[in-house]
N, C-alpha and C positions, 0 to 999 in steps of 0.2 A: 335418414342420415342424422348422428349424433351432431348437437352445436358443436363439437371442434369441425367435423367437416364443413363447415358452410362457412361462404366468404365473408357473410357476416358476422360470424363470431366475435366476441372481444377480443379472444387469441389473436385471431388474422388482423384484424383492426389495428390491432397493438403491434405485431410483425408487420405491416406495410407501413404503419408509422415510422419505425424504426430504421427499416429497409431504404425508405423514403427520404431519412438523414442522410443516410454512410450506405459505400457501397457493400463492406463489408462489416459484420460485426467484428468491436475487438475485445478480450478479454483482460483482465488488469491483474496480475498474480503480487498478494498484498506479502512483502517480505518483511516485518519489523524483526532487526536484529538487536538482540541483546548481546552486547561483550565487546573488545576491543582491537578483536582481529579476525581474518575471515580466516577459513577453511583453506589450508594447501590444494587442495581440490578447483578452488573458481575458478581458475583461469580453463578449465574445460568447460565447467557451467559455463562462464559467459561466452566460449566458443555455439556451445548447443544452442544458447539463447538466439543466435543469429537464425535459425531455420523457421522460428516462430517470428519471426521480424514484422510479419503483415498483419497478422492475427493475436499475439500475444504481446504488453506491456509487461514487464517486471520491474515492480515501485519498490526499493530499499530503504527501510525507515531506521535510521542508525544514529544514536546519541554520541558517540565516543571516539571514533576511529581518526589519528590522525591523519594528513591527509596524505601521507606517504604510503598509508595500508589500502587506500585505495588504485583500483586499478587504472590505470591510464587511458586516457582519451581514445587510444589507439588502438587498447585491445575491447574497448566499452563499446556494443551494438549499440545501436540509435533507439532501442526500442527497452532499454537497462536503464532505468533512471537511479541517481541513490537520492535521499533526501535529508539533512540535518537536521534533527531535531534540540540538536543542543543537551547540556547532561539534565537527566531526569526527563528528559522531550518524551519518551515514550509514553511514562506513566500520567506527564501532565497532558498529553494529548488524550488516552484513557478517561482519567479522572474528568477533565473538563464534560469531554460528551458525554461519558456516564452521567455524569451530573444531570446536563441538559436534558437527558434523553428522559429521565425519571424526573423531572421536574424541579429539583433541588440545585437551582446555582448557586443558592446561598452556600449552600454546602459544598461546594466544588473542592476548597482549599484543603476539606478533610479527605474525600476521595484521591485528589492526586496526591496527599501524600501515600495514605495505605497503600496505592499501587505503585509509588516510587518506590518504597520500602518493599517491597513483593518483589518488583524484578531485579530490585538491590541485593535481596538478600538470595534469589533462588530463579535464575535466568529462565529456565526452565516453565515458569508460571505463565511465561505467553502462549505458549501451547494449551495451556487451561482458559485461557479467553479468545480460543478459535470463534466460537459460536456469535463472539461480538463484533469481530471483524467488520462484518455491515454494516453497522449503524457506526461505529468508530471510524472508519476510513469509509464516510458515505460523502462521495465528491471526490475523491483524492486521483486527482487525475491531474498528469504533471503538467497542465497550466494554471490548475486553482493553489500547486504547491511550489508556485515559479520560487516566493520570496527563501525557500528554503533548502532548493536544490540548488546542487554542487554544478558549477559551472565548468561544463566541458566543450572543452575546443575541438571541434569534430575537423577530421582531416580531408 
C-alpha cells in the first residue's frame, strides 16, 4: 500500500488535524473588485451565494463604491462579506505583502505605487495577479479583516 493509503501518512495526519478543528471544511472565494459599480447581474449572484452558505465564504475587496452601490443587509447572505480597502487599498494591500513576501519593505512604498498605478490605469491587471492571491490575501478571513469590513445589520 502507497503512503497516501496509510493512516499515517502526513496527508491523513494533516486531514484529521484539520477535521479535528471544524466540522466542516470551508472554502474562501477571494473577490478584489476594481471600479465603482457592480454588475446589473449581483443581485442573482448574491441569491446563488445562499446555497453555498455552509461551505463557501465570498470576501469582496473593494476600494471605491459608495455606500449606496452596495447591496443591502437584506438581500447580503451571511456567508458575502464586502471589505473597504479605501482608494488605492487594493494596490497598497498588493504592494505591502509583495514587498514582505520578497524581503524588501524598505521598498514597499515603490511597489504599492507601481501597482496603484497598474490597476489605475488598466482594472483589468488583477486578473494578471491570480497566481498571487495566496500569499496576498494569506489570513484574510472576515475576523482578521473585522477593522475593515462594512457593517451589516443582519435581520
Amino acid at each position: 500500500m502507497s503512503a497516501l493509503g496509510t493512516a499515517s501518512s502526513p496527508i491523513d495526519s494533516a486531514g484529521a488535524a484539520w477535521h479535528g478543528r471544524r466540522k466542516r471544511p470551508r472554502l474562501a472565494m477571494l473577490v478584489p473588485w476594481l471600479g465603482t459599480k457592480l454588475p446589473p447581474w449581483f443581485p442573482m449572484f448574491l441569491a446563488s451565494c445562499v446555497g453555498g452558505g455552509t461551505t463557501i465564504d465570498w470576501l469582496f475587496f473593494y476600494e471605491t463604491f459608495a455606500e449606496d452601490v452596495l447591496p443591502s443587509a437584506a438581500v447580503t447572505p451571511p456567508n458575502v462579506h464586502f471589505h473597504a480597502l479605501g482608494a488605492g487599498g487594493i494596490g497598497r494591500l498588493f504592494g505591502t505583502r509583495l514587498a514582505k513576501i520578497f524581503g524588501e519593505e524598505a521598498k514597499s512604498d515603490i511597489y504599492v505605487r507601481l501597482l496603484q498605478e497598474d490597476f489605475a490605469n488598466a482594472t483589468y491587471a488583477i486578473t494578471e495577479k491570480r497566481p498571487m492571491f495566496g500569499d496576498v490575501f494569506a489570513g484574510a478571513r472576515p475576523s482578521s479583516l473585522a477593522k475593515h469590513k462594512r457593517k451589516v445589520a443582519r435581520a
